[in-house]
C-alpha positions in Angstrom: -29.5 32.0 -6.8 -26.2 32.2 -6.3 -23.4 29.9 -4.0 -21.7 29.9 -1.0 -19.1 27.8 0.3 -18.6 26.7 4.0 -16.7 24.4 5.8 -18.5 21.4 7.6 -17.0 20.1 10.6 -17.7 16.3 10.0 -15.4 14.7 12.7 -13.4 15.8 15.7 -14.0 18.2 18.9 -16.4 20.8 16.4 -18.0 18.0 15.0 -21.7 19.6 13.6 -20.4 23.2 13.5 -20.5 25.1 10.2 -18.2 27.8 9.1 -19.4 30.2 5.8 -16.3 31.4 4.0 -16.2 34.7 2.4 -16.7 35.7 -1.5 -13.3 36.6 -1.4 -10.8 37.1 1.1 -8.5 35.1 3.5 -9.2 33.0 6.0 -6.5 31.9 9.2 -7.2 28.5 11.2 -5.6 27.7 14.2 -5.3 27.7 17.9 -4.9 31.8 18.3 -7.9 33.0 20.1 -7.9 36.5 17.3 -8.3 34.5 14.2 -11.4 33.6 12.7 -11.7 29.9 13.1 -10.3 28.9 16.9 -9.4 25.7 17.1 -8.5 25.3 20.8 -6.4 22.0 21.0 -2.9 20.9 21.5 -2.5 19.6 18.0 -3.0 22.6 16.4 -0.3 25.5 16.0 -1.4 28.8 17.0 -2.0 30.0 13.2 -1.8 27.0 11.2 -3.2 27.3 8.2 -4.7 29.9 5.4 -7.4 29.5 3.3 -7.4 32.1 0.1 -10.9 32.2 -1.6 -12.0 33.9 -4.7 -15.6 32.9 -5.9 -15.6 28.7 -5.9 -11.8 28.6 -6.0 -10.1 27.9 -2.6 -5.9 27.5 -2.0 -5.1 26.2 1.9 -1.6 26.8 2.6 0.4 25.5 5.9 1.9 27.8 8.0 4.9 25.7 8.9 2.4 24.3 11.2 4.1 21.2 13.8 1.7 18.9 12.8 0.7 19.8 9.3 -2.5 20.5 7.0 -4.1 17.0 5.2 -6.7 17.2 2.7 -7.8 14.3 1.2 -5.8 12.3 3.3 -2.7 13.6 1.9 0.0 16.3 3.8 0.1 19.8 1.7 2.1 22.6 1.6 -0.1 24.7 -0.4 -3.4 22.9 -2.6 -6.3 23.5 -4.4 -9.4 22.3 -2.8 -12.9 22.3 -4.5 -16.0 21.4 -3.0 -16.4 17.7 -1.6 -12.9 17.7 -0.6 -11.8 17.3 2.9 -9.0 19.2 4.8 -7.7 17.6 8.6 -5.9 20.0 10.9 -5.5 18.8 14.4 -8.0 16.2 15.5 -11.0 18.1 13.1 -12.0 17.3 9.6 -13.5 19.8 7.4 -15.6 19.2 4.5 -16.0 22.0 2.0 -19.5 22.3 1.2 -21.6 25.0 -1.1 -25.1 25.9 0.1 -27.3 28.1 -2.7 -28.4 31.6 -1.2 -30.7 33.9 -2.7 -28.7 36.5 -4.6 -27.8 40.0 -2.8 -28.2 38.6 0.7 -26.1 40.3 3.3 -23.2 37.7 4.3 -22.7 37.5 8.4 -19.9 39.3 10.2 -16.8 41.6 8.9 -16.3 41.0 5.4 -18.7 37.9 5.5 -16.4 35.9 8.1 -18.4 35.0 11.0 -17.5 36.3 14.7 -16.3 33.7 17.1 -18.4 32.5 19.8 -18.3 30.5 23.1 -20.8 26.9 22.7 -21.5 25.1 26.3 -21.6 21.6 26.3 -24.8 19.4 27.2 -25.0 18.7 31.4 -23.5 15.9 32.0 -26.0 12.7 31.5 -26.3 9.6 34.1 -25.5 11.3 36.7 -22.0 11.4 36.5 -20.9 14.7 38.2 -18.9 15.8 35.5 -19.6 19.3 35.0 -19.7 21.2 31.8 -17.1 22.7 30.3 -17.3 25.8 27.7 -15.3 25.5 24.4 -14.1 28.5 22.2 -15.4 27.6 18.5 -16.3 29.8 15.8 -18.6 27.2 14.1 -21.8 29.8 13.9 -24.9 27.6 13.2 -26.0 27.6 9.6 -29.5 29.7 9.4 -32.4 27.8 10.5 -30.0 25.2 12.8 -27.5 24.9 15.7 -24.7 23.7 15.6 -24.4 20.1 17.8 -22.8 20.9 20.8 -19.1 19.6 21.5 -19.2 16.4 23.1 -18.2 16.6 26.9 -15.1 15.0 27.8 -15.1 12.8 30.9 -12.1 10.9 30.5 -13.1 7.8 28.8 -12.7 6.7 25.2 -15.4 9.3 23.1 -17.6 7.6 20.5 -16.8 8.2 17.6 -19.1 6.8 14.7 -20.5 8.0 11.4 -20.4 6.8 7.4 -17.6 6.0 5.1 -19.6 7.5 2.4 -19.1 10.7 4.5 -15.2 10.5 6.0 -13.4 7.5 4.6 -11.4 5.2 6.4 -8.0 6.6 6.1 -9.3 10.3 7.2 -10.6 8.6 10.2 -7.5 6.7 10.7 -5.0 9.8 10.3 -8.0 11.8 12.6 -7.0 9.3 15.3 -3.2 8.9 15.2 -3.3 12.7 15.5 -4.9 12.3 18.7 -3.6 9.0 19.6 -6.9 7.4 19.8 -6.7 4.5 21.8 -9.8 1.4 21.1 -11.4 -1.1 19.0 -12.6 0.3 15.0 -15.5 -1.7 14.6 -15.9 -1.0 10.6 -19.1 -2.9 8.8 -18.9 -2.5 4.7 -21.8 -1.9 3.0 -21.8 -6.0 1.9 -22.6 -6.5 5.9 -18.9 -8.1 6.2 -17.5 -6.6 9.5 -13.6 -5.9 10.8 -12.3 -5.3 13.9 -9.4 -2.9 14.1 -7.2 -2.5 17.6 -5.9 1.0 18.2 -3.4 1.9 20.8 -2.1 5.1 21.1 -3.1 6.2 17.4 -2.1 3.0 15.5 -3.5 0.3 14.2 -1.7 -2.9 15.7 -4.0 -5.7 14.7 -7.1 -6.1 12.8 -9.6 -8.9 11.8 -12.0 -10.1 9.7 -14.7 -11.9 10.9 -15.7 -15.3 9.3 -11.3 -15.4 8.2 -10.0 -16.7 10.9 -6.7 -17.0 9.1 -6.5 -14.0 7.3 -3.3 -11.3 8.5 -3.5 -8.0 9.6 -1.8 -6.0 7.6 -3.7 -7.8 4.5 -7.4 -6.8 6.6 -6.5 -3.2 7.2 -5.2 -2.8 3.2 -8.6 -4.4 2.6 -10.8 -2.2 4.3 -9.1 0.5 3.5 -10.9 0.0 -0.1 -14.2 -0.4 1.7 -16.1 2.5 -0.3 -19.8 2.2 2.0 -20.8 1.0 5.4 -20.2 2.0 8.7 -17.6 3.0 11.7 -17.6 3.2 15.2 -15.0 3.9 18.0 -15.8 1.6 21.0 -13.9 1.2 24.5 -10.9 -0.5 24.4 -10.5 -4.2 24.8 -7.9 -6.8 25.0 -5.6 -7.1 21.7 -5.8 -10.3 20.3 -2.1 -12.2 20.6 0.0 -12.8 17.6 0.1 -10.8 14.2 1.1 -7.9 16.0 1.3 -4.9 13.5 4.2 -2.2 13.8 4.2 0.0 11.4 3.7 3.5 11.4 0.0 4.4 10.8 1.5 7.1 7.9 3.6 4.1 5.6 0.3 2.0 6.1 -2.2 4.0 4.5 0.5 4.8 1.8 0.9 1.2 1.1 -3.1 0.7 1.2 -3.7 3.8 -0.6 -1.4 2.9 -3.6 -2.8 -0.4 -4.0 -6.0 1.0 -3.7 -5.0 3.1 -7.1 -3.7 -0.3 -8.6 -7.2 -2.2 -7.6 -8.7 0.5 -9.4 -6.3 0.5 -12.4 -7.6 -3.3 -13.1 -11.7 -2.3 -12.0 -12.3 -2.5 -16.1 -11.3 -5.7 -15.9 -12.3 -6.8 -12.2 -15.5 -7.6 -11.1 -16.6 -6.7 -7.7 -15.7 -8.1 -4.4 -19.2 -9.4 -4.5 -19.7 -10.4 -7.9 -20.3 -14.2 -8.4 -17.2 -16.3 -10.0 -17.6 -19.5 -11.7 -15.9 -21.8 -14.0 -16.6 -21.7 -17.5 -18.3 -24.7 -18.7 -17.3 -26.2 -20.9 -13.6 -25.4 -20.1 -11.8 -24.9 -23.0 -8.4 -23.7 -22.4 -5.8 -26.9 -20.7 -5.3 -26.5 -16.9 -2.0 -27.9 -17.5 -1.0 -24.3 -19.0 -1.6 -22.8 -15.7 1.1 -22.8 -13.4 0.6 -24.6 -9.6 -0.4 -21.8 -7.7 -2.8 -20.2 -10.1 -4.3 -24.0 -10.3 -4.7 -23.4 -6.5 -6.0 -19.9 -6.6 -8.7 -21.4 -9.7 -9.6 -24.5 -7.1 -10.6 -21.3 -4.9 -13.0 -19.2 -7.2 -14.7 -23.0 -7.7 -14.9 -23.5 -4.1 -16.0 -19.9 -2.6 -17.4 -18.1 -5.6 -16.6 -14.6 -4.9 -13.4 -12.5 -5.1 -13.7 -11.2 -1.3 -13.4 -14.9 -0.4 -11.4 -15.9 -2.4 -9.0 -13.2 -1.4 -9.6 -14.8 2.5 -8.3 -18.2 1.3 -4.6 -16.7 0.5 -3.6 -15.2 3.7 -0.1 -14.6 2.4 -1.1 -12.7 -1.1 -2.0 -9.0 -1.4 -5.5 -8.6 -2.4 -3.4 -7.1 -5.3 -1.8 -10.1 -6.4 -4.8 -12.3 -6.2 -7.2 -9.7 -8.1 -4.8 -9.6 -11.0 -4.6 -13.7 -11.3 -8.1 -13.4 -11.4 -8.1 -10.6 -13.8 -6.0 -13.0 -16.1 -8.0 -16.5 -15.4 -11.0 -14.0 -16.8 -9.4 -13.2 -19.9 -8.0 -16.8 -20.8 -11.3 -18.1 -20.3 -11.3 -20.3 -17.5 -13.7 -18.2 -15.2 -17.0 -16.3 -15.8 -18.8 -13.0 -13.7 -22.1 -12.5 -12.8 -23.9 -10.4 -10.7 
């Protein structure tokens, strides 16, 4: 058996389409109707983007697109991008799969790139008069399935909902300041704790976590932005909570989360998980007068919530950072114990 790669249309207007890459060969996205992958929205220039593929190895370059080429949630010039990854142009995101096919079978279309195609969108449901419309993809369906059909557009905020395991958090986040999403990110982790995110216009400008009434913003959004499981959704705007306004660009806040995501990770060795049950070592053997006031405080914490997520909600104004690292230290000099 041998492999062949394809891109997976995982979020956005395409959202279910499939598109098999060639053995070899290039590849032009964009919004020009005579390239191989169409796609048809403001965002995208009219040939962003190359993908060069020899066997498993893919390079996507940027055509001095206006908007630029993200994979892995990170702008590119020119990168390497292996199966698993994801690439965001426009409002779509791309997954790069490989499917095994049995080996000498013919590929589809000229030099195994498939031909584009017109999909019509689902009649309109409820009876709300809006009539179809008919998009330009060239998503062909993989053998044995269609492709979903793009979702009609009727004006009103699109749902948009799906698995972090599948698109995490900051794709969907750059996906919808790209398109200037406008509504409340419901996001559920996979330890059933839920946040609220409010999105105007593409950016995040406040976000809570239930059952921490006094926790920040900015410290919520860094948080869930390490939320590796669970759910989103996309819901219909509603009224912004006053106060705690965030105004930031959406781009500096995912750096900021991002790197002390890396940093989080840099201590995991050492750090149990969010969920993982803290105590205090009994009998206590190193003085409490060695530790200085506010690690005192942040010890009276793991005694009285027991878990690092909540203890993290009892220090609105630390990083998530600086509170796993005192904990991290209270671990190694003895004074508090982990178990699952």
């Amino acid at each position: 058996m041998a492999r062949s790669l394809k891109l997976r249309f995982v979020a956005g207007k395409y959202e279910g389409g499939e598109f098999r890459l060639p053995a070899e060969g290039e590849v032009l996205i964009g919004r020009g109707a005579e390239l191989p992958v169409v796609l048809a929205e403001d965002m995208v220039s009219r040939k962003h983007a190359r993908l060069t593929i020899k066997g498993e190895q893919i390079r996507i370059e940027d055509l001095g697109s206006t908007n630029g080429t993200f994979v892995n949630g990170e702008r590119v010039k020119a990168a390497d991008v292996k199966v698993g990854d994801r690439i965001l142009i426009g409002t779509s995101i791309m997954k790069v799969l490989a499917t095994e096919v049995p080996d000498g079978r013919p590929q589809r279309g000229s030099g195994g790139i498939p031909t584009a195609r017109s999909v019509p969108t689902r009649p309109s449901v409820g009876g709300s008069g809006a009539p179809p419309v008919t998009t330009h993809m060239t998503a062909p369906p993989v053998d044995g399935m269609e492709p979903r059909e793009p979702r009609q557009s009727t004006g009103s905020v699109k749902t948009v909902a799906g698995s972090i395991e599948e698109i995490p958090l900051p794709d969907i986040l750059q996906l919808f300041a790209a398109s200037r999403k406008t509504g409340l990110l419901v996001v559920k982790s996979g330890g059933a704790r839920r946040a609220n995110l409010y999105i105007e216009n593409g950016q995040v400008v406040h976000a809570r976590l239930e059952g921490s009434a006094e926790s920040r913003s900015r410290k919520t959004l860094l948080r869930v932005l390490r939320w590796k499981s669970g759910t989103f959704e996309l819901r219909p705007s509603k009224s912004v909570p006053e106060g705690d306004r965030l105004d930031e660009p959406m781009e500096h806040l995912l750096m900021d989360g991002l790197r002390e995501l890396d940093e989080i990770e840099r201590l995991r060795p050492d750090l149990p998980d969010d969920e993982a049950t803290l105590t205090l070592v009994r009998p206590l053997a190193p003085k409490l007068r060695d530790l200085l006031p506010s690690t005192l405080d942040l010890l009276q914490a793991v005694h009285n919530e027991g878990q690092l997520a909540r203890v993290m909600d009892v220090f609105p104004d630390m990083t998530d950072l600086d509170v796993a690292m005192e904990i991290v230290l209270l671990i190694q000099k003895g004074y508090v114990s982990v178990s699952k």
